[in-house]
C-alpha positions as CSV (number, residue, x, y, z in Angstrom):
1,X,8.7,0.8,9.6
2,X,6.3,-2.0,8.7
3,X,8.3,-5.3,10.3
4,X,6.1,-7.5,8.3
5,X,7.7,-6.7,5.1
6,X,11.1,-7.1,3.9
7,X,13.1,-4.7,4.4
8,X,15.1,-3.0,1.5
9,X,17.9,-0.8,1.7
10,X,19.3,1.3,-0.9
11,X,22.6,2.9,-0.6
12,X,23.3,5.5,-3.3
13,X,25.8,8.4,-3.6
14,X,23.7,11.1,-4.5
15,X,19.5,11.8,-4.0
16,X,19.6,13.4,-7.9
17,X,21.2,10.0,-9.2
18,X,18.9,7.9,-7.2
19,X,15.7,9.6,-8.6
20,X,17.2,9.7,-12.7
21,X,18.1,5.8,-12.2
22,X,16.6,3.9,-9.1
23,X,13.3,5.6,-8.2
24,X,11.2,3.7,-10.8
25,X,13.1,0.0,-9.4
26,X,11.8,1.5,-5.5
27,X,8.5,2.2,-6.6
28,X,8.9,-1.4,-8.4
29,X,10.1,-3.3,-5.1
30,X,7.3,-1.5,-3.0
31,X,4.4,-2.8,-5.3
32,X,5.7,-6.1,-4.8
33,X,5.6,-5.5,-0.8
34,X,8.8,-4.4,-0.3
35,X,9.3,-1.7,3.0
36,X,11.6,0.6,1.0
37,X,14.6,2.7,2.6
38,X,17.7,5.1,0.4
39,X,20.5,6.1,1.9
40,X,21.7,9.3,0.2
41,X,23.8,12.5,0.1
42,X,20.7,14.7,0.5
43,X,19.9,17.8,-2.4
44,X,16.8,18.8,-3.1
45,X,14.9,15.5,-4.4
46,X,14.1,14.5,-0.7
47,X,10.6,15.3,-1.2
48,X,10.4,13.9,-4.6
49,X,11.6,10.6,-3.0
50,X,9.5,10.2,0.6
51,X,6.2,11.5,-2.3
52,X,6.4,7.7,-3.4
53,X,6.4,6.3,0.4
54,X,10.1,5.7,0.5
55,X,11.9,6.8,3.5
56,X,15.2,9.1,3.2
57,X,18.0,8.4,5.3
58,X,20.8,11.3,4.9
59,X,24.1,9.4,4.2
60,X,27.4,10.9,3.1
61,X,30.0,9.5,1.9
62,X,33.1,11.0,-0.3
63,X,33.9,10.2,-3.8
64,X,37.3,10.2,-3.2
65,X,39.5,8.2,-1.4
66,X,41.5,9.8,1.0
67,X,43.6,9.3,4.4
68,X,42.9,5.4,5.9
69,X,41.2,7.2,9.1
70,X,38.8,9.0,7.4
71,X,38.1,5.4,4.8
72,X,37.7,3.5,8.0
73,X,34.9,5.9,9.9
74,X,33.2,6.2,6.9
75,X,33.0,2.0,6.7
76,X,31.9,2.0,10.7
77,X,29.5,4.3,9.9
78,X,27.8,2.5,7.2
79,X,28.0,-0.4,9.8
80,X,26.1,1.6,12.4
81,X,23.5,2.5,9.7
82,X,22.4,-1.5,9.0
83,X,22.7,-2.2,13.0
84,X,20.2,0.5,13.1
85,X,18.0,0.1,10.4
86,X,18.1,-3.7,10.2
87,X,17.3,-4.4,6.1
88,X,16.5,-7.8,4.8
89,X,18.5,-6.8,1.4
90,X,20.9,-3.7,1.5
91,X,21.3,-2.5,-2.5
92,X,24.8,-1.2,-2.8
93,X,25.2,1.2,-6.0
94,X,28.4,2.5,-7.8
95,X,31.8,0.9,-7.2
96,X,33.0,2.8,-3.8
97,X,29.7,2.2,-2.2
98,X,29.8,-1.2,-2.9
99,X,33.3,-1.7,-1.8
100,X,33.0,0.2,1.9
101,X,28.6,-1.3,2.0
102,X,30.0,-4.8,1.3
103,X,32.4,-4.6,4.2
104,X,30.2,-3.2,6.5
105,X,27.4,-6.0,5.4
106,X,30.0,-8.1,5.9
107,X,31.0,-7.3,9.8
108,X,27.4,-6.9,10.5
109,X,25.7,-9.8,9.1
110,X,23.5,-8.2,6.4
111,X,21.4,-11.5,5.5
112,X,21.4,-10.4,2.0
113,X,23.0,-8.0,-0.6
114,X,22.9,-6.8,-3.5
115,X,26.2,-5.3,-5.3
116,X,25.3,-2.8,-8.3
117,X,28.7,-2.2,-10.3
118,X,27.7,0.7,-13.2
119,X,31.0,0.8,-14.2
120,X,34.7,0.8,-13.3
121,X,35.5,4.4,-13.7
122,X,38.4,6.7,-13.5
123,X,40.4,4.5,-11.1
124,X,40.1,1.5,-13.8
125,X,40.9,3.7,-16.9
126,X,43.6,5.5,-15.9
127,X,47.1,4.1,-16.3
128,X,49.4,6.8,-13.6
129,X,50.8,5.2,-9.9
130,X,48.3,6.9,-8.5
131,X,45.4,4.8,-10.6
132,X,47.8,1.5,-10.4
133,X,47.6,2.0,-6.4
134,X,44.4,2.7,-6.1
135,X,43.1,-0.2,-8.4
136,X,45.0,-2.5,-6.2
137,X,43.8,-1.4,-3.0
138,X,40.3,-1.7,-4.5
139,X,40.7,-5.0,-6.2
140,X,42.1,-6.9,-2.2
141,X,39.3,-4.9,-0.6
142,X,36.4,-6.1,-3.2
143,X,38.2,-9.9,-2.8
144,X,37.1,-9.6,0.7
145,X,33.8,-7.6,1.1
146,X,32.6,-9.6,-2.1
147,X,32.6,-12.9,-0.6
148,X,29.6,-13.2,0.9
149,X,27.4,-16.5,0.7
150,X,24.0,-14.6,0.1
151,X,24.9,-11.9,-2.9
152,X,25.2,-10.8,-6.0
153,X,26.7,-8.5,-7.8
154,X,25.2,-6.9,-11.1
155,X,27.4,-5.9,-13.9
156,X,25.8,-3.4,-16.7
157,X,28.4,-5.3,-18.9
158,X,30.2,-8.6,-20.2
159,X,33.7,-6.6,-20.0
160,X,33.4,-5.5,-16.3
161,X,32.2,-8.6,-15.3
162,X,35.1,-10.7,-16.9
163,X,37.3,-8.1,-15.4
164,X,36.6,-8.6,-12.2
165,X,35.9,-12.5,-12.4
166,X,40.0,-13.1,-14.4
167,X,41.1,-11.7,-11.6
168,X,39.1,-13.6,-8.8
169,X,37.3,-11.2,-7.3
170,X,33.9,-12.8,-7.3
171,X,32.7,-16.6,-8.1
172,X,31.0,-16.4,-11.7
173,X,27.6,-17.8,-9.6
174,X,27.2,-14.8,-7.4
175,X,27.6,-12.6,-10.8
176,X,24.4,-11.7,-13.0
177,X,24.2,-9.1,-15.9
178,X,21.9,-6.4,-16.4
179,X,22.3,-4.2,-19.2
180,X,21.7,-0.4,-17.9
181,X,19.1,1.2,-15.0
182,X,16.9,0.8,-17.2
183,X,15.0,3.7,-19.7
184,X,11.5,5.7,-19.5
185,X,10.4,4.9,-22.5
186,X,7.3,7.1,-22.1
187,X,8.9,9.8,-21.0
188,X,11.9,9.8,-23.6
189,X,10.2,9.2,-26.7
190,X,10.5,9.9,-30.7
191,X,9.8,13.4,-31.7
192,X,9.8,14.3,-35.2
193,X,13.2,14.2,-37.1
194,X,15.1,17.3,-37.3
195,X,14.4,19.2,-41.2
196,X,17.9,20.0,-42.1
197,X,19.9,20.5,-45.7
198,X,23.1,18.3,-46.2
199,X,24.1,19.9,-49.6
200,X,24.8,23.5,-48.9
201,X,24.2,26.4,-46.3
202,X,20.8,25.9,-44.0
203,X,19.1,27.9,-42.0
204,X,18.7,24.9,-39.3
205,X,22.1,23.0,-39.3
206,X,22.2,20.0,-38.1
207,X,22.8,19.5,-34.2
208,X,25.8,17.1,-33.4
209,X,25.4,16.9,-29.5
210,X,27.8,15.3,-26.9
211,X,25.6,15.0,-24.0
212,X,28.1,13.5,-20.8
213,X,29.7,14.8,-18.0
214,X,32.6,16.8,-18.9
215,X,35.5,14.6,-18.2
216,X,38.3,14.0,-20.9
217,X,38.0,10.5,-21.2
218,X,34.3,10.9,-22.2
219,X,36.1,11.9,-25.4
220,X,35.7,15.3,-25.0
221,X,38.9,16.4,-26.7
222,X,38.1,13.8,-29.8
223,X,34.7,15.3,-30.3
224,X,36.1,19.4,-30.9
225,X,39.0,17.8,-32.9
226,X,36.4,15.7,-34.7
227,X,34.2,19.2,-35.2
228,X,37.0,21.3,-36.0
229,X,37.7,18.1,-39.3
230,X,33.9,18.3,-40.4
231,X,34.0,22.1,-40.6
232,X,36.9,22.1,-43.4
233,X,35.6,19.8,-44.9
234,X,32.5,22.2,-45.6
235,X,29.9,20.9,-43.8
236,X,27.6,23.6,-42.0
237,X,27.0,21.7,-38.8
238,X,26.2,22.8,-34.7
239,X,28.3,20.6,-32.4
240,X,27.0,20.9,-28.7
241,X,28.5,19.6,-25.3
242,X,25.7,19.4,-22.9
243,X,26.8,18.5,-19.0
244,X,28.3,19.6,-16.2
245,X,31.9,20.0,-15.1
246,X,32.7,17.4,-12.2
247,X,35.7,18.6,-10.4
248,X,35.8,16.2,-7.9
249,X,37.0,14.1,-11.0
250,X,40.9,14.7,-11.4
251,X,40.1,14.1,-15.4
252,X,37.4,16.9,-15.7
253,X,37.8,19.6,-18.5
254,X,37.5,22.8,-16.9
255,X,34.9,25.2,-17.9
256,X,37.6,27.5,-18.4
257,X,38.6,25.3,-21.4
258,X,35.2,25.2,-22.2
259,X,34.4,28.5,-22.6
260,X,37.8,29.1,-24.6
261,X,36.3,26.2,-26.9
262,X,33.0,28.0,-26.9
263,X,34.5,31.9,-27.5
264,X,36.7,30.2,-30.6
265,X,33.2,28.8,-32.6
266,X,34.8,25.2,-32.2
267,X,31.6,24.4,-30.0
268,X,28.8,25.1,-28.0
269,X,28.3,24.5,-24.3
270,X,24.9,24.3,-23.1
271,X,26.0,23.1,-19.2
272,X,23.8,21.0,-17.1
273,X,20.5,20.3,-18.3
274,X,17.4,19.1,-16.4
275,X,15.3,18.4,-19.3
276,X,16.9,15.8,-21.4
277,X,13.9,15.0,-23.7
278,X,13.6,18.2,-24.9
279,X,17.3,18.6,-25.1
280,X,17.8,15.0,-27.2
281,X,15.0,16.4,-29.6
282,X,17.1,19.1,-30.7
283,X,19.8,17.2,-32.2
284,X,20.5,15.1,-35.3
285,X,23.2,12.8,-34.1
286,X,24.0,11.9,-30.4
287,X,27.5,10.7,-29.8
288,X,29.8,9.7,-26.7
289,X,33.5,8.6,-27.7
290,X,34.5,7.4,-24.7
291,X,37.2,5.6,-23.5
292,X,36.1,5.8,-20.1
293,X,35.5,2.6,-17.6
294,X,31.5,3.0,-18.8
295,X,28.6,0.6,-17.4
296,X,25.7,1.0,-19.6
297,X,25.9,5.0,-20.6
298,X,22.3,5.8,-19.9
299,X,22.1,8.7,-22.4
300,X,23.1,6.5,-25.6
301,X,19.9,4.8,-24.6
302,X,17.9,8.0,-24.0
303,X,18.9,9.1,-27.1
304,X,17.7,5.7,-29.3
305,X,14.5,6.3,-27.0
306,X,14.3,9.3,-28.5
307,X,14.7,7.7,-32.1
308,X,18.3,9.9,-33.0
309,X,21.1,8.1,-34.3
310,X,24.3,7.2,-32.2
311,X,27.9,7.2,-32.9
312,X,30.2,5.9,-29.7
313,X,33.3,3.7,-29.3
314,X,33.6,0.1,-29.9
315,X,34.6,0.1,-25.8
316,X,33.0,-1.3,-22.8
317,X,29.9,-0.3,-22.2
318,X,29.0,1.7,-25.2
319,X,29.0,-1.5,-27.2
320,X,26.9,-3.3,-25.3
321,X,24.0,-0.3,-25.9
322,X,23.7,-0.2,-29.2
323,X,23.3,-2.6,-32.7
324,X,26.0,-1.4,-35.2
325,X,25.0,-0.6,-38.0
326,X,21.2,-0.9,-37.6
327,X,20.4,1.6,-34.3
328,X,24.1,3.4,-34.7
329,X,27.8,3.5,-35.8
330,X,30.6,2.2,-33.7
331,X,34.5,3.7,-34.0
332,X,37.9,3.4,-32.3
333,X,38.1,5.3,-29.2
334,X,40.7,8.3,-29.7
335,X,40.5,8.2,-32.8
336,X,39.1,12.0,-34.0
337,X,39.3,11.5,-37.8
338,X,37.3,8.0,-37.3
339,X,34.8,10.0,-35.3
340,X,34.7,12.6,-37.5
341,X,33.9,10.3,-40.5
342,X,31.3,8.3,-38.9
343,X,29.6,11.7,-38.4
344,X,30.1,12.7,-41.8
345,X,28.7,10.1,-42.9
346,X,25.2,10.9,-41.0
347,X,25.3,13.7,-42.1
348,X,25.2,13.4,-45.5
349,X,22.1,10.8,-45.4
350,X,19.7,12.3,-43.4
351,X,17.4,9.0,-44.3
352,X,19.8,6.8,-42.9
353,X,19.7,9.0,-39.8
354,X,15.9,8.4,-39.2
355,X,16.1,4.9,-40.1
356,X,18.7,4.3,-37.5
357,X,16.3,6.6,-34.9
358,X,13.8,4.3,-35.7
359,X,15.5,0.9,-35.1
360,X,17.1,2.2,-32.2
361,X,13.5,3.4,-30.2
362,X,12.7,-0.6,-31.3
363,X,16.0,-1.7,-29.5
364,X,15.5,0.0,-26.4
365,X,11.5,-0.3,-25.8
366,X,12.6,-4.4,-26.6
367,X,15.6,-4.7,-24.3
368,X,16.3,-1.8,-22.1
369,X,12.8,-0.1,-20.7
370,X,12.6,0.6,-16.6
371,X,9.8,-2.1,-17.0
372,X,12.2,-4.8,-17.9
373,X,15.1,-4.0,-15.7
374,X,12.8,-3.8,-12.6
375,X,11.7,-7.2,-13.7
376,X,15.0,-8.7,-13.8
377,X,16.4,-6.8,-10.9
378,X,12.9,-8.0,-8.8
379,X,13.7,-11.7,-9.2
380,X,17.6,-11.2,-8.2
381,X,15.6,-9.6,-4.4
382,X,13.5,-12.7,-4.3
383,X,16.1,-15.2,-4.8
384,X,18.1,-13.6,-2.4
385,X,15.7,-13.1,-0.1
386,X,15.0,-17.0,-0.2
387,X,18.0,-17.6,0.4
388,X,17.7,-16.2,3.7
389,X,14.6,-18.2,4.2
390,X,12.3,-15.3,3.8
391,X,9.7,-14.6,1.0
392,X,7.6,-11.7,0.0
393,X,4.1,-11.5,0.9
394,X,2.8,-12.1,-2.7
395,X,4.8,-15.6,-2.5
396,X,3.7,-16.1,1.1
397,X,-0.3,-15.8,-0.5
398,X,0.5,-17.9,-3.4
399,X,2.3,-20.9,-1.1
């Protein structure tokens, strides 16, 4: 470990989530002299991690909540981890790592952190006791862990943010906003427009694709309802789920269900796939109804990347990624029919489809590429760190 340079510290659930959404900000933070550390559930992108001079720390901990004894080791741990590994700025990402990090920053003097909130989730959409309990718990903890004189805590969105601020969980100063991890650009790109008919029978039907994990509230339901509509109506049309099942989510749809969709012709189910591009080039229309607690849903902006047109729900999260009417089309969430007329409406203009492709690769390459999130998240690190009296090297040379 290089004690000259600051010290960053990422703690993320999952290595495979770190490398789709953090990697490119690491690599960022290092070229600006930045010693960079993840803490991580460890899969199989270890390698593809320490490849870029980032060291790999295995961390675990569980999605869900469970008994007190279990929550409280899993906060002392954390605790032991910055004792140990002593970081300048610790980068907390997804809502229970930020809650449990914050608290061990917190009882062991991290001098700076950084709170990344992509989303409320499951806990802040639901509406059972369970949900209600849960949120409250969450809520007192984050009151606590969140105050903190040197932090801040990005939102991907205005409606999380206001959420947590009407409720006095964080001062509006220690709040910033960044819209999304931010999107390859190169990497996701336009690919020519799919040739299909939209008056009659055709031997390439369009490709209406639903690419999310499979979890109810991602609209699942709405979208085979809203498939099942556009078929009577006449229009030859392939409508694809693409994702895994999460059942360490109580809302998943089991791939039992799945599979019953998929033996019925309602839909196709392609599962997890590792090779989005390719997969987003396939289809004609991209949509996500969901009515889930979303940050910034990365694939609505993969998809615009990749010029296709989006249809999501005017909902927190989704709204913030897209410009209605120019890069996609907006509709109530669970609402089926509205779903299903926003689609038919793509699909019987396949010009309006490109043009909307094409507005939407603008949108992104101008407000959401990895370039310009790195930017913004870089100069949250550098005020924070001069807030602890400490400065990067580059400003250190420049003073």
């Amino acid at each position: 470990m290089d004690t000259s340079r600051p010290r960053l510290l990422f703690v993320v659930n999952e290595d495979w989530s770190f490398c789709s959404h953090r990697l490119h900000l690491a690599r960022a933070a290092l070229r600006s002299g930045f010693d960079v550390t993840v803490a991580t559930r460890i899969s199989r992108h270890r390698q593809t991690i320490e490849r870029h001079g980032i060291r790999v720390v295995p961390f675990e901990l569980p999605r869900r909540i469970s008994n007190p004894i279990r929550e409280a080791a899993a906060i002392t741990e954390l605790a032991r981890l910055y004792r140990r590994l002593r970081p300048d700025i610790v980068h907390h990402v997804v809502l229970k790592t930020v809650l449990y990090g914050s608290l061990a920053a917190r009882a062991v003097g991290v001098p700076a952190v950084v709170n990344a909130i992509t989303g409320l989730g499951h806990v802040f959409s639901g509406g059972d006791w369970k949900c209600r309990a849960l949120r409250s718990f969450i809520l007192r903890g984050l009151r606590f862990g969140l105050a903190l004189p040197n932090s801040c805590v990005i939102f991907q969105n205005d409606s999380d943010r206001w959420q947590l601020l009407r409720r006095q969980v964080v001062p509006s100063e220690r709040t910033t906003v960044i819209c999304s991890a931010g999107v390859n650009v190169q990497e996701f790109r336009p690919t020519p427009y799919p040739d299909w008919s939209n008056s009659g029978p055709s031997d390439s039907p369009p490709i209406v694709m639903l690419p999310s994990r499979m979890l109810w509230t991602k609209g699942i339901a709405e979208f085979v309802e809203a498939a099942r509509l556009i078929q009577r109506r006449g229009f030859a049309a392939r409508f694809v789920l693409v994702g895994r099942v999460d059942p360490d989510n109580p809302g998943h749809v089991s791939e039992r269900q799945l599979q019953s969709w998929q033996r019925a012709g309602q839909i196709e189910w392609w599962g997890h796939r590792s090779d989005m591009p390719q997969v987003l080039s396939e289809a004609s229309i991209v949509t996500l109804p969901s009515y889930y607690r979303e940050g910034a849903p990365k694939v609505l902006l993969e998809a615009a990347a990749c010029a296709r047109p989006v249809v999501t729900t005017d909902w927190c999260g989704c709204r913030d990624v897209i410009d209605p009417g120019r890069t996609g089309l907006l509709v109530p969430p669970r609402d089926a029919t509205a779903l299903a007329d926003a689609i038919e409406q793509l699909l019987r203009d396949r010009q309006r489809c490109v043009e909307l492709g094409r507005q939407g690769r603008q949108w992104v390459v101008r407000h959401f590429s990895e370039q310009i999130v790195a930017a913004q998240t870089l100069d949250v690190y550098a005020a924070l760190l001069r807030g602890a009296g400490k400065t990067l090297p580059a400003e250190r040379k420049a003073a």
